[in-house]
C-alpha positions in Angstrom: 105.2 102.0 118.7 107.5 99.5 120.5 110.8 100.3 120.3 111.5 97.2 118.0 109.0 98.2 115.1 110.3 100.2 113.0 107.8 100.1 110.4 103.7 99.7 111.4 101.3 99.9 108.7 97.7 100.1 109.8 94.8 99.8 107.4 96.9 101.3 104.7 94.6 102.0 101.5 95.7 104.5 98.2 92.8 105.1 95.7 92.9 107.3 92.5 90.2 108.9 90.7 89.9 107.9 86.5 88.8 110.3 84.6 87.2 109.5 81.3 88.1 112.8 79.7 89.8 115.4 80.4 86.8 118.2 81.2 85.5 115.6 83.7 88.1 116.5 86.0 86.8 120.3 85.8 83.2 119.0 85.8 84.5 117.2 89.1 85.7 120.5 90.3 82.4 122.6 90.0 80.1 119.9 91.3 81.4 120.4 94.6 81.2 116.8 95.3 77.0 116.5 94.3 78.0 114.1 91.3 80.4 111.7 90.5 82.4 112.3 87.4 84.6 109.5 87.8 85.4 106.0 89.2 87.8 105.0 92.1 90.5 102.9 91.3 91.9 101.0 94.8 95.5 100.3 94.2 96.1 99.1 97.6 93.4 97.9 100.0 93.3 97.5 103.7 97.2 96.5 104.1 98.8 95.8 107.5 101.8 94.6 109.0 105.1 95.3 111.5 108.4 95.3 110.1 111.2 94.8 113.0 114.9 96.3 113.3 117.3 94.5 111.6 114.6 92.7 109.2 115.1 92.5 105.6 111.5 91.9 104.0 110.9 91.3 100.4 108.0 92.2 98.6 106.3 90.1 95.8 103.7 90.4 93.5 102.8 90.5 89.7 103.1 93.9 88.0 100.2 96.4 88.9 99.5 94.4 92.6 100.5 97.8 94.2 104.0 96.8 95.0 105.4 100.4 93.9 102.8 102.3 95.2 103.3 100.7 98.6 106.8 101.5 98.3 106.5 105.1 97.5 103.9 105.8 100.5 106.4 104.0 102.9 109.2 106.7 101.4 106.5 109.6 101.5 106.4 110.5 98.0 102.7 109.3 98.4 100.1 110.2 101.3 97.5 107.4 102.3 93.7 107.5 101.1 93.3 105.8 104.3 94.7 103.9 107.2 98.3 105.1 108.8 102.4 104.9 108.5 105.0 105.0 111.0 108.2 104.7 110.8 110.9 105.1 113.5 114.4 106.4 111.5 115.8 107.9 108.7 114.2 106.5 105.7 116.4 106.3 102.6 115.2 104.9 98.7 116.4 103.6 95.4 112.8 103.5 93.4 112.6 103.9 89.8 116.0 104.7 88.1 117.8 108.1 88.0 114.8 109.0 89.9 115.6 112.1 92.0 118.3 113.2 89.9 118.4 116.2 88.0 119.9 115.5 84.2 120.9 118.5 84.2 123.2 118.7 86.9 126.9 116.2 87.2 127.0 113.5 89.4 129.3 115.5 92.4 126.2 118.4 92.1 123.5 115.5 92.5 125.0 114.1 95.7 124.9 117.4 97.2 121.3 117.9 95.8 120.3 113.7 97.3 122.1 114.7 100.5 120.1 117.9 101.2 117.2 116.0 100.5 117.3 113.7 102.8 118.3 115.9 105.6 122.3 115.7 105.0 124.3 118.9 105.5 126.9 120.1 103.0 129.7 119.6 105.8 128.4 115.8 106.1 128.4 115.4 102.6 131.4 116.4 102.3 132.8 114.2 104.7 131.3 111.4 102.9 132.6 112.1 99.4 135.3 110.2 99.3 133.5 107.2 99.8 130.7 107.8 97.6 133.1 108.8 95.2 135.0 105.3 95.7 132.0 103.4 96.4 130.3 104.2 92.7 133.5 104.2 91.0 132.6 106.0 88.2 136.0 108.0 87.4 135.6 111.0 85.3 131.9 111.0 84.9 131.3 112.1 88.4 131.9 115.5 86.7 129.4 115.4 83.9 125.5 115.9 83.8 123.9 112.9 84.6 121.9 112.8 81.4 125.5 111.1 79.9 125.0 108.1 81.9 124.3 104.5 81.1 121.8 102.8 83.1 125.0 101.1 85.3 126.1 104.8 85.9 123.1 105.7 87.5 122.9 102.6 89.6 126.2 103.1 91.0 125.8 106.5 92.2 122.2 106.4 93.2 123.3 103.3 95.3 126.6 105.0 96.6 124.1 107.7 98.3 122.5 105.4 100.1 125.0 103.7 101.2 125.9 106.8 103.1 122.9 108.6 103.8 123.2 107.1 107.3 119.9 105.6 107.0 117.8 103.1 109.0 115.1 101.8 106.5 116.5 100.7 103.0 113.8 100.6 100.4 115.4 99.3 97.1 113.4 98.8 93.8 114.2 96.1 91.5 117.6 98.4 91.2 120.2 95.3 91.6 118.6 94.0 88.0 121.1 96.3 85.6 124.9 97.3 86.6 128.1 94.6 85.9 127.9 91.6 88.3 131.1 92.8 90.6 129.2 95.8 91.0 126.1 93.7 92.3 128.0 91.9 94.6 129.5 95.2 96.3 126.0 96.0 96.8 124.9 92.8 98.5 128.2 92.7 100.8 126.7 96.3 101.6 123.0 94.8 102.4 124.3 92.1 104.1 126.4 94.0 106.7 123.7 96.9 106.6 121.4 94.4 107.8 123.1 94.2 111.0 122.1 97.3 112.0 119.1 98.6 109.4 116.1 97.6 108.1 115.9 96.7 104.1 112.9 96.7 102.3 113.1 94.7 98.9 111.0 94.4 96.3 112.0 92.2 93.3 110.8 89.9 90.8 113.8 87.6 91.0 112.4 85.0 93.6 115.4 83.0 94.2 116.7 86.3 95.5 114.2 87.5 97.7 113.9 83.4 98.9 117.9 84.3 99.4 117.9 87.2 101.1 114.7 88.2 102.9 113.8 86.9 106.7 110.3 87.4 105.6 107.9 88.2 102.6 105.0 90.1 101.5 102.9 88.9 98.7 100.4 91.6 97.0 98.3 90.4 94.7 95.5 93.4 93.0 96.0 96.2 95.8 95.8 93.6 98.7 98.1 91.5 101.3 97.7 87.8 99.9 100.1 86.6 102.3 102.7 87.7 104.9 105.2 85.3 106.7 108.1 83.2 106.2 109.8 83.7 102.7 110.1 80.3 101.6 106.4 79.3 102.4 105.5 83.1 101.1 107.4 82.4 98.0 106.1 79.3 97.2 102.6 80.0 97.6 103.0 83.4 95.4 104.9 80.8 92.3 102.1 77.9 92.8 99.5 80.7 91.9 101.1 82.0 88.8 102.3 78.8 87.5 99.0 77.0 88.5 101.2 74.0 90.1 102.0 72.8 93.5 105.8 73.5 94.2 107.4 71.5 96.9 111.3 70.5 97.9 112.6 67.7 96.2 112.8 64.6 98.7 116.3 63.2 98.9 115.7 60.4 96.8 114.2 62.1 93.8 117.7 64.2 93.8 119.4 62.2 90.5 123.3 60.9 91.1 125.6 63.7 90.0 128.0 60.8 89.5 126.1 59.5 86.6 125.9 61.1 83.1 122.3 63.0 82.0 120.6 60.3 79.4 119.8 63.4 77.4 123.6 65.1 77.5 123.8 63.7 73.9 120.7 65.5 72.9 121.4 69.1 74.9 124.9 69.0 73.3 123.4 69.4 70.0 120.4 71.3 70.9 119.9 74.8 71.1 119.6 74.5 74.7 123.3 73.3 75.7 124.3 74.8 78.5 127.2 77.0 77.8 129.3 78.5 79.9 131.9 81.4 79.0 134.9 81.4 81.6 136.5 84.7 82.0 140.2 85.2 83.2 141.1 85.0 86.7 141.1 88.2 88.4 143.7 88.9 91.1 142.8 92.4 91.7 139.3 92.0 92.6 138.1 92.6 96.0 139.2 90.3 98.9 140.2 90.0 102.5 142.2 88.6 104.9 144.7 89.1 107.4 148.0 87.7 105.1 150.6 85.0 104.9 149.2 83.5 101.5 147.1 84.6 99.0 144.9 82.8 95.9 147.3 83.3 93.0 144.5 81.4 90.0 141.6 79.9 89.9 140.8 78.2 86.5 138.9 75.2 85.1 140.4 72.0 83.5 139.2 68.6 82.0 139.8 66.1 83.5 142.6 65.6 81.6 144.5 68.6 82.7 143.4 71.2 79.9 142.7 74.7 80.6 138.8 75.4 80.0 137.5 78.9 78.9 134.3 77.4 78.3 132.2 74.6 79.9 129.5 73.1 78.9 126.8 72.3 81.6 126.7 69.0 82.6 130.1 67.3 81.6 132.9 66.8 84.6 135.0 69.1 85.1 137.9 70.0 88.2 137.6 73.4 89.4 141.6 74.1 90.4 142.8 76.6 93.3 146.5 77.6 93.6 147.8 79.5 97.0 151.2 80.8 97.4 152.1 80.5 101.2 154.4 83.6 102.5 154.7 82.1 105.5 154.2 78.6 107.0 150.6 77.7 107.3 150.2 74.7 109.8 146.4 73.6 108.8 145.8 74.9 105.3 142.0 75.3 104.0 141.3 75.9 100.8 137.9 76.4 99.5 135.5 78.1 97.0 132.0 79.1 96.4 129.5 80.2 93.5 127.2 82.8 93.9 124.5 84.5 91.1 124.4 87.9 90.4 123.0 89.0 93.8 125.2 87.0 95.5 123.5 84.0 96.6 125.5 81.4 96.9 125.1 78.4 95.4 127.5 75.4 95.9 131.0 75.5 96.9 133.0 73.1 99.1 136.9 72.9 100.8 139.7 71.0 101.4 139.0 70.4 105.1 136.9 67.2 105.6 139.2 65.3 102.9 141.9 66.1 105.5 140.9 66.6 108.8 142.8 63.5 109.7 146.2 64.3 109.0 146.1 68.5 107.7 148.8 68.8 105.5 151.4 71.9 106.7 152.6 73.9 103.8 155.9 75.8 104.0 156.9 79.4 103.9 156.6 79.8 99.6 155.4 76.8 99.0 152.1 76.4 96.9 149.4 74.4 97.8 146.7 73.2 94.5 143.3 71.9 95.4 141.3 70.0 93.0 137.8 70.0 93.1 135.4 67.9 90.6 132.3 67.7 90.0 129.4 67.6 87.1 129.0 70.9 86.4 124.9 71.9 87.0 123.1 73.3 84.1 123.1 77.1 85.1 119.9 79.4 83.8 121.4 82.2 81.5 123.3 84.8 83.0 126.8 86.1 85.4 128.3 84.4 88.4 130.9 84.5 90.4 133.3 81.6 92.3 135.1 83.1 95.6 138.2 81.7 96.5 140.1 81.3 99.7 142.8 80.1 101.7 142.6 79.3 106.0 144.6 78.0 108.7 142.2 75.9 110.9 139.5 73.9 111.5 136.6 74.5 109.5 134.6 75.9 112.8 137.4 78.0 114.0 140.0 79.6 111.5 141.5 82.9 110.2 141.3 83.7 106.7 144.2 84.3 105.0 143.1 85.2 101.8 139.4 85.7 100.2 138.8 86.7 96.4 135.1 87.7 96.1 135.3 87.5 92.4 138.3 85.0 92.0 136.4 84.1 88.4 134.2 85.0 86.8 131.6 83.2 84.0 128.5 83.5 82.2 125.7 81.3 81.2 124.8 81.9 77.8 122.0 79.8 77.1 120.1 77.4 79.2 117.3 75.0 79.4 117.5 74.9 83.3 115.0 77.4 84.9 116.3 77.1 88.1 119.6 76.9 89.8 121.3 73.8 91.6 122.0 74.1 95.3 124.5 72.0 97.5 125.9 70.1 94.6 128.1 66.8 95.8 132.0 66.7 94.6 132.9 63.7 93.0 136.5 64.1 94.5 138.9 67.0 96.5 142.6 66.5 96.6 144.9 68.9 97.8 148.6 69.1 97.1 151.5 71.0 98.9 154.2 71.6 95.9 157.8 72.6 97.0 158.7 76.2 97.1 158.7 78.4 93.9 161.5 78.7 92.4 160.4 81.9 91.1 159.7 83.2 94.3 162.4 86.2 96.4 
């Protein structure tokens, strides 16, 4: 195998024998192989392909085109009717939830049980606890059987082995589609920096993230390889099939003016489908980075006439605000924001930079700078997401990060008539503002 393969998958096939009733199975037994007492059921068929280090490939398909049963003989839980496997590394998997675990046992006993199962010794487990521990953050449960878990629960832990199992291959399961949304995005900070390294192996039914996150796709369609290649194109291809219609990219001038108002606002406002949005509190104490000298003290949206929103209603204007408290003088501030989904996508955001590169505005040690961003807010499909926040000194190619909020704020689409998400949304207009220091500042 080349030294760059990790995965190679030759002529892969998996049958199963159906049995009609139950002594069929015996009369199968005694025949000796003379007569057939039951029919051959291919799940997979004839399947081939590489898989490179530091690849993440996604794998697509309608339920029952073999996408588990691949998954499981890549992980060895399954042997091959025919063709081969190999794979160069540690192989570590997060298939069908709680799988693995025993109920029976607490969560601390089942990450010694996962560790010596995938080749872990109790002194490296050990070493490792505190991180798993942290990782899963689970609290007092870590000491109780497992069959007291939620469905989040078992995410977290089963994900927080993985995460150190000191593996090369990842092969994840349609696991990212239960556990909170802050939770989610620890995970895809994890696969995003694990990719640097490793090998991920993806399967989901949530396109938009594979289209996100993969380098390439795999489409399986009745036990056989439909298509293999670039994700976008893969993608595509697999959604035109199901929905029977030719998907393409919008051309720039079929993109509508974000600047003008929806002709059918009126009717979505008093429909069923009105976008709405429920805006959580800002969250200081979620995860974030940055090397100091200011940090993102709110995030919060307003009308346009300076009111507070804790919900939003796709479609109307609103200003998305940013306040930074500078601890020390910043010479070129930046401050910016993004939205991501659930997985972590991201899915508009903008900064302060362009509006300024001119002539940057230098804020003062405890000053605080306010940006203003608005736009039309898109019509979101239901469910979580997140807006980061930050704060820079620089240029928007070079610059340190003062201060990053992954989950600044957080909000939820309740109900939607969009079925797909907007990307790269225009702002209608960024101001930034440098306020004199606070007075209730030391």
């Amino acid at each position: 195998m080349c030294s760059d393969v990790v995965v190679r998958v030759q002529g892969l096939g998996k049958s199963y024998r159906i049995f009609a009733r139950p002594t069929d199975r015996i009369k199968q037994a005694l025949s000796l192989g003379r007569k057939k007492f039951h029919t051959e059921f291919q799940a997979l068929r004839n399947i081939s392909f590489d898989i490179q280090k530091g690849e993440a490939i996604g794998i697509i398909g309608r339920n029952g085109s073999g996408k588990s049963t691949l998954l499981q003989l890549l992980c060895g839980v399954l042997k091959p009717s025919a063709g081969q496997i190999q794979v160069h590394g540690r192989v570590c998997a997060l298939l069908e939830l709680g799988s693995g675990f025993n109920p029976e046992f607490t969560g601390r006993e089942n990450v010694y049980f996962q560790g010596a199962v995938t080749g872990l010794s109790k002194e490296q487990v050990d070493r490792n606890m505190e991180g798993i521990l942290a990782f899963a953050d689970i609290g007092a449960f870590i000491d109780q059987p497992v069959r007291t878990y939620s469905s989040g629960m078992f995410v977290r832990l089963a994900f927080a082995l993985i995460a150190y199992s000191d593996a090369d291959v990842l092969v994840i399961d349609e696991a990212l589609a239960v556990g909170d949304i802050a939770f989610v995005q620890k995970c895809m900070r994890f696969l995003e920096q694990f990719k640097q390294s490793g090998t991920i192996i993806f399967v989901s039914h949530d396109i938009a993230s594979v289209t996100g996150f993969c380098d390439r796709a795999i489409w399986l369609d009745k036990g056989e390889l439909q298509a293999m290649g670039g994700t976008r194109q893969v993608c595509e291809s697999y959604l035109s099939s199901i929905l029977g219609v030719r998907t393409h990219s919008a051309a720039a001038d079929e993109i509508p003016d974000p600047c003008l108002p929806d002709l059918r606002q009126d009717l979505l406002h008093t429909s069923s489908l009105r976008n709405d949005l429920q805006v959580f509190r800002f969250d200081p104490a979620s995860a974030g980075s940055g090397v100091g000298r200011a940090s993102v003290t709110d995030v919060h949206f307003e009308s346009t006439e300076g009111l507070a929103y804790r919900w939003v209603v796709g479609g109307e204007l609103v200003d998305l605000v940013i306040r930074a408290q500078a601890s020390e003088a910043i010479a070129s501030p930046i401050l910016g924001f993004v939205v991501k989904n659930r997985l972590g996508q991201s899915l508009f955001g903008d900064n302060t930079y362009l509006s300024y590169a001119g002539a940057p505005l230098r804020a003062d040690r405890n000053s605080v700078l306010v940006a203003r961003f608005r736009f039309r807010m898109p019509r979101l499909p239901v469910g979580d997401y997140v807006i980061s926040a930050a704060i820079a000194d620089g240029v928007q190619q070079q610059h340190v990060t003062l201060h990053w909020l992954h989950e600044a704020l957080t909000f939820r689409s309740e109900r939607s008539s969009a079925a797909d998400v907007l990307l790269g949304l225009p702002m209608l207009d960024i101001s930034l503002t440098v306020e004199p220091e606070d007075a209730s500042s030391p």
